[in-house]
C-alpha positions in Angstrom: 0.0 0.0 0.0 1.2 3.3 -0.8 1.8 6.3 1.5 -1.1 8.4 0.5 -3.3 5.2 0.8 -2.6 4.3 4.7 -2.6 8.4 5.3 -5.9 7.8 3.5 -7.2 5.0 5.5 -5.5 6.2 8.8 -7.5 9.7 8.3 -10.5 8.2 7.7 -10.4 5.7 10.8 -9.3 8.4 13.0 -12.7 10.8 11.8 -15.0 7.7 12.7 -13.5 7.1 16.1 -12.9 10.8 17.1 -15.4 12.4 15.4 -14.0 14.7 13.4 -13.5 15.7 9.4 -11.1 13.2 7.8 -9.9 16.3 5.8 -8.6 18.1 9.0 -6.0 15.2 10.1 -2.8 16.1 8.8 0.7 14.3 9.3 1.3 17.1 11.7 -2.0 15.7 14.0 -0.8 15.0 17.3 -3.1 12.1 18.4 -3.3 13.6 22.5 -2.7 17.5 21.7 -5.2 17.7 18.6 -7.4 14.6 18.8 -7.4 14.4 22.7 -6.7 10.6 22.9 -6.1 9.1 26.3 -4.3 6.0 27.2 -7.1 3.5 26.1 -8.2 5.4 22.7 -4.7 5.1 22.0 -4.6 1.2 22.6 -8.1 0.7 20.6 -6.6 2.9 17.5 -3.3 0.5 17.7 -5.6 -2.1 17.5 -7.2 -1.3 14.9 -4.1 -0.7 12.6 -3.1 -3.9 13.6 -6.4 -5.2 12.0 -6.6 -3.2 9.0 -2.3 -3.1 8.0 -1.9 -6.2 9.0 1.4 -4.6 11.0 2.1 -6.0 14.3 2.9 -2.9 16.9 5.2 -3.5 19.9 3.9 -1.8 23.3 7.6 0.1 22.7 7.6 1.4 19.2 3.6 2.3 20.3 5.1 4.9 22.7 6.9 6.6 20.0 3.9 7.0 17.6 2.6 10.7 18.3 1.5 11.7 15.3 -0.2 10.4 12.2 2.9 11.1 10.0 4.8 8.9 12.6 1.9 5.9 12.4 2.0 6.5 8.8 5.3 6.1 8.5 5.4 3.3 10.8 3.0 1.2 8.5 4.2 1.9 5.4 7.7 0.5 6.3 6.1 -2.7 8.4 3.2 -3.9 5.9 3.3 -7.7 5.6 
């Protein structure tokens, strides 16, 4: 899958779960700061990309991910 496809796809999951317009997620989206995520939302989203990308995420390369660029570019370079 291409990078503008997960971006797609991520954008779009993250307007379901936190209501809000896929067009306004950018890479720059900081899932606490702009999206107000908390500890669980956070696991639940992991989750879900782990469903949808097929891409295992370890508890410790989950703490890293802040942003959607940074999941984006985490999935793009551990698709299966």
């Amino acid at each position: 899958m291409e990078k503008q496809q997960v971006f797609d796809k991520i954008a779009q999951l993250l307007a379901e779960r936190f209501n809000v317009a896929a067009d306004s997620i950018t890479s720059d989206t900081n899932f606490q700061n702009d999206l107000q995520a908390d500890s669980i939302d956070m696991v639940e989203f992991e989750l879900e990309l782990e469903d949808d990308f097929g891409a295992e995420i370890p508890d410790e390369e989950a703490a890293k991910i802040q942003t959607v660029g940074q999941a984006v570019d985490y999935i793009v370079s551990h698709q299966n």
